[in-house]
C-alpha positions as CSV (number, residue, x, y, z in Angstrom):
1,X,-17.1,24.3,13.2
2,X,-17.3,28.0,12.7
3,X,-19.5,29.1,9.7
4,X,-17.9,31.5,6.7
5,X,-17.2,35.1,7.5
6,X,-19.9,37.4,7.0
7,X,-19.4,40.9,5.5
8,X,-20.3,42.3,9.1
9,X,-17.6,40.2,10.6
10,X,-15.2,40.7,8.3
11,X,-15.5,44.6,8.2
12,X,-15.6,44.7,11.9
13,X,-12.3,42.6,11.9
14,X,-10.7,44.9,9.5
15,X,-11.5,48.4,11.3
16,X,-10.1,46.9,14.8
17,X,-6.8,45.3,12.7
18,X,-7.8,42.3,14.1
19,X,-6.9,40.0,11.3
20,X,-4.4,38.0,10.0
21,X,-3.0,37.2,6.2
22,X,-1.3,33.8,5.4
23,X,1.8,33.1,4.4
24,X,0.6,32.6,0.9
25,X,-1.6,35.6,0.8
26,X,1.1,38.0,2.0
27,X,3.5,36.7,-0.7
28,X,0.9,37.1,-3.3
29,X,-0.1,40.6,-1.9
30,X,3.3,41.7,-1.9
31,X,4.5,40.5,-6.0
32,X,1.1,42.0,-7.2
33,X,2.2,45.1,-5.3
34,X,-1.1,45.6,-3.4
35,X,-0.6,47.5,-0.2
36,X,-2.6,46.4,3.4
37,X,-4.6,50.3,2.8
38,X,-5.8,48.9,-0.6
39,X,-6.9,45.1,0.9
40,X,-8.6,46.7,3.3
41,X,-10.7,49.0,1.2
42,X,-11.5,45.9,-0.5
43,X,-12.5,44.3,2.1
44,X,-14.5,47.2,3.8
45,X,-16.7,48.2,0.7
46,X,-16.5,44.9,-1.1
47,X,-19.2,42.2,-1.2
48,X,-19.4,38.0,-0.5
49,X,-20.0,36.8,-4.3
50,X,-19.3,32.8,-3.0
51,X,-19.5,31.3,0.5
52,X,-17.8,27.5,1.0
53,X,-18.7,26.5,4.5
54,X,-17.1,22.8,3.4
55,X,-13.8,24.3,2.9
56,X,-11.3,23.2,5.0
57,X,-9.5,23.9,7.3
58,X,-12.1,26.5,8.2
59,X,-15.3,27.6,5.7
60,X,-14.6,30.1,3.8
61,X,-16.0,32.9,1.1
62,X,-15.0,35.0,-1.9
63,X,-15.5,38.9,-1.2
64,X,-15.2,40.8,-4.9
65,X,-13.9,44.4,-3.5
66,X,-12.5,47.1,-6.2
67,X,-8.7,48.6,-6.0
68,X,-8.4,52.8,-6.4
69,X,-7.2,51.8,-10.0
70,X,-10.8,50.5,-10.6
71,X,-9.4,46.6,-11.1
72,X,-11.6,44.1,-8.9
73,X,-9.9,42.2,-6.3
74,X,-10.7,39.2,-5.2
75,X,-10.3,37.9,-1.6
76,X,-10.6,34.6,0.2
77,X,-11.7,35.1,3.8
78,X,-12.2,32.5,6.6
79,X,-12.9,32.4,10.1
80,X,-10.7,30.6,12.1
81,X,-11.5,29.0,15.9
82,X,-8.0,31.7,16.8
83,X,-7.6,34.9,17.6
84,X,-7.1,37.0,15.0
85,X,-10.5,34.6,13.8
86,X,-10.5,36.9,10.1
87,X,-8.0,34.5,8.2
88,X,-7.4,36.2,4.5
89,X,-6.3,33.0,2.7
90,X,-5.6,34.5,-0.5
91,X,-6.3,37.3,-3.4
92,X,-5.6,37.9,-6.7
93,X,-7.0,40.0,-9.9
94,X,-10.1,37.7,-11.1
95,X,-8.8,36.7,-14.7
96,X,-11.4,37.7,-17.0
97,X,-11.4,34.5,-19.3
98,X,-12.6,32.8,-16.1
99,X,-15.2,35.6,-14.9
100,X,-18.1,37.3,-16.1
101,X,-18.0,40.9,-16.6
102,X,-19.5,41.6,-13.5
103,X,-16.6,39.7,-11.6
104,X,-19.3,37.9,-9.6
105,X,-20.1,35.3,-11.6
106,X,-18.1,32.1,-12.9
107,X,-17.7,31.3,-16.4
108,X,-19.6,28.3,-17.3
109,X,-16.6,26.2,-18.8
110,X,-17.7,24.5,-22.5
Protein backbone atom coordinates (compact mmCIF):
# COMPACT_ATOMS: atom_id res chain seq x y z
CA UNK A 1 0.00 0.00 0.00
CA UNK A 2 1.44 3.38 -1.07
CA UNK A 3 1.91 5.90 1.75
CA UNK A 4 0.15 9.71 1.47
CA UNK A 5 1.73 12.10 -0.90
CA UNK A 6 4.35 14.11 0.35
CA UNK A 7 4.75 17.89 -0.54
CA UNK A 8 7.88 16.86 -2.63
CA UNK A 9 5.88 14.38 -4.59
CA UNK A 10 3.08 16.30 -5.04
CA UNK A 11 4.94 19.41 -6.33
CA UNK A 12 7.12 17.30 -8.47
CA UNK A 13 3.84 15.70 -9.91
CA UNK A 14 2.34 19.09 -10.55
CA UNK A 15 5.45 20.85 -12.50
CA UNK A 16 5.63 17.55 -14.93
CA UNK A 17 1.44 17.71 -15.36
CA UNK A 18 1.62 14.37 -14.30
CA UNK A 19 -1.53 14.28 -12.28
CA UNK A 20 -4.95 13.54 -12.46
CA UNK A 21 -8.32 15.18 -10.87
CA UNK A 22 -11.45 12.94 -10.14
CA UNK A 23 -14.51 13.13 -11.49
CA UNK A 24 -15.77 14.76 -8.34
CA UNK A 25 -12.94 17.15 -7.98
CA UNK A 26 -13.23 18.41 -11.52
CA UNK A 27 -16.98 19.09 -10.99
CA UNK A 28 -16.33 20.91 -7.86
CA UNK A 29 -13.34 22.85 -9.43
CA UNK A 30 -15.33 23.82 -12.16
CA UNK A 31 -18.89 25.37 -10.08
CA UNK A 32 -16.43 27.06 -7.62
CA UNK A 33 -14.84 28.58 -10.77
CA UNK A 34 -11.24 27.67 -9.88
CA UNK A 35 -9.04 27.32 -12.80
CA UNK A 36 -6.15 24.30 -13.18
CA UNK A 37 -3.33 27.62 -12.98
CA UNK A 38 -4.88 28.43 -9.55
CA UNK A 39 -4.95 24.52 -8.20
CA UNK A 40 -1.71 24.34 -9.01
CA UNK A 41 -0.35 27.31 -7.28
CA UNK A 42 -2.05 25.80 -4.46
CA UNK A 43 -0.58 22.86 -4.64
CA UNK A 44 2.99 24.13 -5.45
CA UNK A 45 3.34 26.69 -2.48
CA UNK A 46 0.74 25.13 -0.26
CA UNK A 47 1.50 22.87 2.83
CA UNK A 48 0.14 19.11 4.23
CA UNK A 49 -2.00 20.41 7.37
CA UNK A 50 -3.50 16.37 7.73
CA UNK A 51 -2.14 13.12 6.36
CA UNK A 52 -4.76 9.83 6.47
CA UNK A 53 -2.66 6.89 5.38
CA UNK A 54 -5.97 4.65 6.37
CA UNK A 55 -7.92 6.28 3.81
CA UNK A 56 -9.10 4.32 1.29
CA UNK A 57 -8.87 3.58 -1.61
CA UNK A 58 -5.34 5.00 -1.41
CA UNK A 59 -3.93 7.21 1.83
CA UNK A 60 -4.38 10.42 1.54
CA UNK A 61 -3.57 14.21 2.95
CA UNK A 62 -5.05 17.69 3.14
CA UNK A 63 -2.66 20.39 1.60
CA UNK A 64 -4.00 24.14 2.78
CA UNK A 65 -2.63 26.24 -0.32
CA UNK A 66 -3.94 30.14 -0.85
CA UNK A 67 -5.88 31.29 -4.19
CA UNK A 68 -4.47 34.94 -5.82
CA UNK A 69 -7.71 36.35 -4.15
CA UNK A 70 -6.04 35.50 -0.81
CA UNK A 71 -8.97 32.73 0.13
CA UNK A 72 -7.31 29.30 1.36
CA UNK A 73 -7.93 26.25 -0.60
CA UNK A 74 -8.16 23.21 0.51
CA UNK A 75 -6.99 20.06 -1.42
CA UNK A 76 -7.28 16.34 -0.97
CA UNK A 77 -4.28 14.53 -2.56
CA UNK A 78 -3.54 10.76 -2.73
CA UNK A 79 -1.23 8.55 -4.37
CA UNK A 80 -2.48 6.03 -6.31
CA UNK A 81 -0.54 2.50 -7.44
CA UNK A 82 -1.40 4.26 -11.42
CA UNK A 83 0.15 6.44 -13.51
CA UNK A 84 -0.66 9.64 -13.16
CA UNK A 85 0.04 8.26 -9.14
CA UNK A 86 -0.94 12.32 -7.88
CA UNK A 87 -4.85 11.62 -7.49
CA UNK A 88 -6.59 15.16 -6.36
CA UNK A 89 -9.71 13.68 -4.78
CA UNK A 90 -11.28 16.79 -3.98
CA UNK A 91 -11.10 20.80 -2.94
CA UNK A 92 -13.13 23.28 -1.59
CA UNK A 93 -12.95 26.74 0.40
CA UNK A 94 -12.41 25.54 4.16
CA UNK A 95 -15.69 26.89 5.87
CA UNK A 96 -14.69 28.99 8.64
CA UNK A 97 -17.33 27.73 11.33
CA UNK A 98 -15.50 24.41 10.91
CA UNK A 99 -11.69 25.81 10.85
CA UNK A 100 -9.51 27.80 12.92
CA UNK A 101 -8.31 31.09 11.70
CA UNK A 102 -5.25 29.72 10.56
CA UNK A 103 -7.17 27.13 8.22
CA UNK A 104 -4.83 24.43 9.59
CA UNK A 105 -6.51 23.49 12.41
CA UNK A 106 -10.05 21.70 13.08
CA UNK A 107 -12.62 23.17 15.25
CA UNK A 108 -12.99 21.21 18.28
CA UNK A 109 -16.95 20.53 17.94
CA UNK A 110 -18.82 21.30 21.59
Amino acid sequence: MPEPPSMRFIREHVRAKRYRLTRHATIVRLERGITIAALEQALLTGEIIERDPDDQPYPSCLVLGWLISGDPLHVVCSRGNLEPALRIVTLYEPEDALWESDYKTRKVRK
